[in-house]
N, C-alpha and C positions, 0 to 999 in steps of 0.2 A: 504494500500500500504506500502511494507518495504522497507527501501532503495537500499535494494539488485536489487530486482525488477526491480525500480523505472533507477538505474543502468543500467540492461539487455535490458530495451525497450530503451534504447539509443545506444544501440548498430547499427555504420555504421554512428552516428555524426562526428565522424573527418572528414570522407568521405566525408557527407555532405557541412560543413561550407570550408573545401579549395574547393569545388566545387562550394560554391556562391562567393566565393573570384576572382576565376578564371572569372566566370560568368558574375561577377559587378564589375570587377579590382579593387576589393580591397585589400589595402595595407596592413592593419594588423588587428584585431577583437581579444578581448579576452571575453570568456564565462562561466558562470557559473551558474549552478541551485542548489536549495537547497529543501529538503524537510524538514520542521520542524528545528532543529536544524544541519540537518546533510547535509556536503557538496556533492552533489552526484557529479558533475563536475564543475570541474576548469583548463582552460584550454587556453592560448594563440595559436592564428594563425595569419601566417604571419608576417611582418617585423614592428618592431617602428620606424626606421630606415631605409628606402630601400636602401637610397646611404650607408650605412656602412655597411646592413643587420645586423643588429641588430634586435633579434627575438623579439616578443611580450611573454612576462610574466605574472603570475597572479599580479606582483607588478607592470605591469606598468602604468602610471598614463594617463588618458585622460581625456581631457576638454566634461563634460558628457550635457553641452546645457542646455536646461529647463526642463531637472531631475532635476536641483537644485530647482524647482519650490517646490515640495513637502517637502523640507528643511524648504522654506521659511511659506510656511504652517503650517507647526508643529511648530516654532518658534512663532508663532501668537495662536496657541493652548496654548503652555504653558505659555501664558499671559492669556490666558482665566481660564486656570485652577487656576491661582494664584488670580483672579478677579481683574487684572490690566486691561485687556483690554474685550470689550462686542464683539460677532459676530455681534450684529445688531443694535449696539451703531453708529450716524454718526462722521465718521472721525473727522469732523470739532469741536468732546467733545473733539479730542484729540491734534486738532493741529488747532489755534483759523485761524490761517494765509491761508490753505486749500483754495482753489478754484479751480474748475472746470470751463469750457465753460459755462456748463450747468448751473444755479441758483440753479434748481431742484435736481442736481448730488450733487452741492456745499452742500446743505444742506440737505439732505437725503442721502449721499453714503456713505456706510457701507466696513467693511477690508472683510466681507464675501462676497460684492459685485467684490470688488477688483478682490477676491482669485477665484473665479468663473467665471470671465469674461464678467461682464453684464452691465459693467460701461457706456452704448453707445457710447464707443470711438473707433472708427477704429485704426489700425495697429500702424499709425505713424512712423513706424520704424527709419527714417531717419532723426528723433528730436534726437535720443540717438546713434546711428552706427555712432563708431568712432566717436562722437563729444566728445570736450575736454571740456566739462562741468563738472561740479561734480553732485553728487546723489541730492546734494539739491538744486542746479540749475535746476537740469532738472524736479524737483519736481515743483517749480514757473515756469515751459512753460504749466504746465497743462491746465493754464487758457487761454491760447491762442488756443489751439488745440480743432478744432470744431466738435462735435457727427456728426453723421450721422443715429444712431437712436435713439430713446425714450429710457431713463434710466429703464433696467433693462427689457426693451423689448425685446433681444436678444443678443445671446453668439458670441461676439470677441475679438477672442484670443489676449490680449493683456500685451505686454511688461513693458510699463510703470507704469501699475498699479502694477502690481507686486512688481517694482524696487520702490514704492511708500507704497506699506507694509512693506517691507523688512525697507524703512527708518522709518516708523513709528512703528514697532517694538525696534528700536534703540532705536529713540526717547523716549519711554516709559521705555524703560533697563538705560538711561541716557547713551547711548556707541553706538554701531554698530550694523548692521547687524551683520557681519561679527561678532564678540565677541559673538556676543548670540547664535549661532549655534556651534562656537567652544567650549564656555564653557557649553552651554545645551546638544550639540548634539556628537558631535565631541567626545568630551573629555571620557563620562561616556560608549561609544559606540565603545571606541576602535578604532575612527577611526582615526588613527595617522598618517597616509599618505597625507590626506584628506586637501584640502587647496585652495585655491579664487583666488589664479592669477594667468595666465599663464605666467607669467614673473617670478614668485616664482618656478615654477611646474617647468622651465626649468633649476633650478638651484639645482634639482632632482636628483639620479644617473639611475632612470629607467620611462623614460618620451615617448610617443610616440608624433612623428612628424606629423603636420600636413601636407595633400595632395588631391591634389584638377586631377578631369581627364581633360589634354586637349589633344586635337588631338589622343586619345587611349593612351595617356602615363599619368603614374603618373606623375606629377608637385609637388615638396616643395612649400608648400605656409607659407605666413607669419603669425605666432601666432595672434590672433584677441584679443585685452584686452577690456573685457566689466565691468570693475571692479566698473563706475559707477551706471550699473546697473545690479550689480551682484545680487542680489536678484531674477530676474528672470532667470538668468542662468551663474553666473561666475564659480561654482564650478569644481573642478577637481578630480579625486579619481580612482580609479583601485578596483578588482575583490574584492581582499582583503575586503577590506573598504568598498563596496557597499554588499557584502554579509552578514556584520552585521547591513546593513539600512534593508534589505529585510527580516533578523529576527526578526526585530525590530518592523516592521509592521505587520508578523506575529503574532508577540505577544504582540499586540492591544497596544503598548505603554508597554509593560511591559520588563524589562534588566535586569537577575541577580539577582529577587528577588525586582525591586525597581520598583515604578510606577512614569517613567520618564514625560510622559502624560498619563491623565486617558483613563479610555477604552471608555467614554463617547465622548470628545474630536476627538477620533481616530475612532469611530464610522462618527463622522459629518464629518472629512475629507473623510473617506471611504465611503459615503452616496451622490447619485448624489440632486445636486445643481441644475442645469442648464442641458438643454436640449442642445444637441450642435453636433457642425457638426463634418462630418471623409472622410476622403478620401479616407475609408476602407469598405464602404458601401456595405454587402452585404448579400447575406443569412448566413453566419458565425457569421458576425458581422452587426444583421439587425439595433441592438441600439448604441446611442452615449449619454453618460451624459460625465459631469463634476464634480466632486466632490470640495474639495477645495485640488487644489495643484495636483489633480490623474485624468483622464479618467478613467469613469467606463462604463465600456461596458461587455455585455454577450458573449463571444468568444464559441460557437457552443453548446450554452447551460451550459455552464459554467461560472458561476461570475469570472471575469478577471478585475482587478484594472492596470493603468499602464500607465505610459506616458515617450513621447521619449524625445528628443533633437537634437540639429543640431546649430552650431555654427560653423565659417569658419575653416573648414577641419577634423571637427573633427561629428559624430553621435552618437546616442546611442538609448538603451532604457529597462526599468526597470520594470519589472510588477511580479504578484503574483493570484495565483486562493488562494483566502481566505478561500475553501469550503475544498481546495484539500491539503490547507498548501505546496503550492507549488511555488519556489520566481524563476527569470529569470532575468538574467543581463547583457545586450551586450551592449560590444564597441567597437567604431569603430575609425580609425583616416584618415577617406576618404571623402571626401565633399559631401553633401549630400545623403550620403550612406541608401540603403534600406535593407543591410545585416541585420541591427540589429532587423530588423520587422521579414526577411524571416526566420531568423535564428531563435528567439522566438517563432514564430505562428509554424513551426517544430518542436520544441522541445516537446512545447505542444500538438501536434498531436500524436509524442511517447507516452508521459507520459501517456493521457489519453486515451489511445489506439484504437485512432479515424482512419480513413484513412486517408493519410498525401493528406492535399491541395497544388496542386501545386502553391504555393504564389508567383514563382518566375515571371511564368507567368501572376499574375493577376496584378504585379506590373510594368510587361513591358507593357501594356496596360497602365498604369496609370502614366509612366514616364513623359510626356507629361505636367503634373498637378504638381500644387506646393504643398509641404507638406510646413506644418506650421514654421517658424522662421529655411528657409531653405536656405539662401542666397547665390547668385553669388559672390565670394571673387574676389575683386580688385587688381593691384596692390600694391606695395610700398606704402605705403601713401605721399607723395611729404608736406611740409610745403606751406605756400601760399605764392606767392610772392606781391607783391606794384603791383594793377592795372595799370599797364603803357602799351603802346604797340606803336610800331612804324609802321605805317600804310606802311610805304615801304618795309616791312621784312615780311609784312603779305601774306601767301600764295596765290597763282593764283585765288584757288577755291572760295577767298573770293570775286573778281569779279562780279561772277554772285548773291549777295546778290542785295534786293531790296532798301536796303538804307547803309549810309557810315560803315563802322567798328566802328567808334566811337560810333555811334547810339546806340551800343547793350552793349561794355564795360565800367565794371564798376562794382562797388561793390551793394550788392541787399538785403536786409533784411527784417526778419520777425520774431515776437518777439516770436514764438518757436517753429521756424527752425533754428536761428540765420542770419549768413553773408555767402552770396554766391557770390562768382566774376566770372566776367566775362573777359576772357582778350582773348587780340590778340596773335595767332603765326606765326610761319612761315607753320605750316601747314593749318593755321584755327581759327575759335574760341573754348575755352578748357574753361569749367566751372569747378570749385572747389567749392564740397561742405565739410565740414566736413574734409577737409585737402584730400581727395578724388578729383582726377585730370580725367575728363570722355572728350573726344572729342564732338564736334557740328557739327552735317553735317543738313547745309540746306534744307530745304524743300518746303519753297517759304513764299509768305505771314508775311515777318518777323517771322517764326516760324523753328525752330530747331529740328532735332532728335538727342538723346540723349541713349545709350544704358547704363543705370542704371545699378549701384553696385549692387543693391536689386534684386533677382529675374531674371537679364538678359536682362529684359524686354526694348525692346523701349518708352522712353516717351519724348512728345513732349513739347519743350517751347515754347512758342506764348507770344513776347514782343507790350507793348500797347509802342508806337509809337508816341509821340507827333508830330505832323506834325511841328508846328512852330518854338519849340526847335529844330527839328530834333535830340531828343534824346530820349532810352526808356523811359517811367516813371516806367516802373514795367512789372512782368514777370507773367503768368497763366502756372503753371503747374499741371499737375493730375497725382500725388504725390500717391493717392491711391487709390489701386485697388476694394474695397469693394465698391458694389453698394451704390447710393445715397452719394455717396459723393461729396463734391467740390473741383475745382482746388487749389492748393494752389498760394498763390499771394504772390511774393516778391515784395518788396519794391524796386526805386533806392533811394541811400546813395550818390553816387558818382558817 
């Protein structure tokens, strides 16, 4: 294939991608493909900006989700290639203080367990979103957070462990995550744009806004800072910058003549690990592995390497045919946007001059389902206020409650989820977690519905009830959706 070629069968893409824009109201998308060394497109659509329309560019920068997963991967390679750090060495050679729920996990879990997802810990998301912990705080709640399967029995996709290599990477550099991607990876790779907050990113000249759909309109929503546990997805970067990670990969670790990781190293990331699930399930894409840091899946008979993101407002996703020398790179800055899939899995139907699946359709079938670290953005985040409440200021609706208002407020802890309050309003009872302010509507039985930051999703609290105190003692919530799990229990404090 020449790039001329490679060019011509992309002919009628503009066309295409403002037509899933249109389609999936999205706000803005910048794209780019590369063969080998050579850029065959690069290309912004639609706005970074809607209220100022300001268009999208190949410099502008977007928050790329858990693309930065495969950063933090490599950054654990080039410890393995310098014999600082083992893939099947337990954690706990490297950091004596280490624990898990698990005993078993404690002392057998590996950074290649980590980086693959087989740690048996469920999701937890709601230990790290928006809490004001730091990366080494949220590293000691590990012990409190309970599996739900057998260590290394099955693939869940999880955040924490990640944001748990990425410190243990530091740790062994004596510095950061954060420093050891920018001096290993960053730096030698040209990517100068390329950088970990979105509070940095906005002080940018070419940044795209994040936008969430409500009611058929685009909505501004607020930048989301996951900087404690950027390791699994803080980073941020444009066309530019991501089209020299996609050479890089390419060219098995090799930049310029220099061998930044070995081809050995970049083989075992590019190499499935784990068996694991997709939401893409079908005769195209009948397989699903894991590698470390990549999904590696056969995309219609062709080896396809490549993993998305999705952080509040913002999507993407980054993949490469290794057979084809062929690299894909879209972003997006719409909330949970499936552009950057439909628009991928198209391009690769040009390229390899298949007949194009109509993906848009197999994705409105599947809108229904959640895709992975795909969350419902909140409002503002409101600070907490002092559990107080004045029971005569508290709304009608609290009336029909089966015992007083006091009974249920109050402050509620769990040693890692932290402090949840409960207070009175004038419309009701409003829990805060995580400086995150969500409404309570009754539902009898001392139990609450609660519609969740995460997901959307309705979940129920059911407060245990001292009859003699006439106050809670504690709250049963099911916190997580993966089967075989259990509620999670706060504590009362106050």
């Amino acid at each position: 294939m020449t790039a001329t070629k490679l060019r011509a069968s992309l002919e009628g893409l503009d066309e295409f991608i403002d037509d899933q824009l249109q389609l999936w109201k999205g706000v803005g998308t910048a794209v780019a493909v590369i063969h080998k060394d050579e850029v065959i497109w690069q290309k912004g659509y639609g706005y970074r900006d809607l209220e100022s329309k300001l268009e999208v560019t190949p410099n502008t920068l977007f928050a790329i989700g858990s693309s930065t997963k495969a950063f933090t991967a490599a950054t654990a390679a080039l410890l393995v290639d310098q014999g600082i750090l083992d893939w099947d060495a337990p954690v706990k050679t490297y950091m004596k203080e280490f624990q898990m729920f698990d005993p078993v996990a404690t002392e057998r879990l590996t950074i290649r367990d980590m980086l693959c997802h087989r740690s048996g810990l469920p999701r937890h998301e709601l230990v790290w979103y928006n809490s004001p912990r730091t990366r080494e705080e949220l590293v000691r709640t590990l012990r409190y957070l309970e599996p739900n399967q057998d260590f290394r029995n099955k693939w869940q996709y999880q955040n924490l462990m990640y944001m748990t290599a990425g410190y243990l990477v530091g740790l062994l550099n004596e510095t950061s995550w954060e420093q050891v991607v920018q001096k290993s990876l960053f730096n030698p790779l040209g990517m100068n744009s390329s950088l970990f907050s979105v509070d940095k990113m906005q002080l940018q000249p070419d940044y795209a806004c994040p936008y969430i759909e409500k009611d058929g309109q685009n909505t501004r929503t607020p930048f989301r800072a996951i900087d404690a546990v950027g390791p699994a997805g803080s980073i941020n970067s444009n066309l530019v910058d991501m089209i020299a990670w996609l050479q890089f990969q390419l060219h098995q670790g090799q930049w310029e003549g220099t061998s930044l990781i070995s081809k050995e190293q970049m083989k075992i990331m590019h190499s499935p690990q784990m068996p694991s699930d997709s939401p893409f399930t079908s005769q195209e894409l009948p397989v699903s592995t894991y590698g470390l840091g990549w999904m590696i899946e056969p995309y219609r008979g062709h080896a396809m390497i490549h993993h998305g993101g999705a952080i509040d407002g913002f999507a993407s996703q980054v993949a490469f045919l290794p057979n084809e020398q062929i690299g894909i790179v879209v972003l997006s800055n719409t909330n949970g946007s499936v552009i950057p899939y439909t628009v991928a899995f198209h391009i690769m139907d040009q390229l390899l001059e298949l007949e194009p699946v109509d993906w848009s359709s197999r994705f409105a079938r599947l809108i229904g389902k959640e895709f992975p670290e795909e969350p419902e953005v909140p409002s503002e985040s409101p600070s907490i206020p002092e559990p107080t409440v004045d029971e005569g200021t508290v709304g009608s609706q609290v009336q029909s409650y089966d015992s007083p208002v006091h009974t249920y407020v109050g402050v509620y802890t769990h040693p890692g989820y932290g402090e949840m309050l409960i207070q009175g309003t004038t419309e009701g009872l409003l829990v805060t977690l995580n400086a995150i302010e969500m409404p309570m509507e009754y539902t009898g039985k001392d139990t609450f519905s609660v519609e969740f930051v995460l997901f959307g999703l309705k979940v129920m609290f059911t407060f245990n009830v001292n009859e003699s105190s006439e106050v809670a003692q504690s709250i049963s919530i099911p916190l997580l959706l993966e089967p075989g799990t259990k509620p999670i229990e706060f504590t009362r404090v106050s």
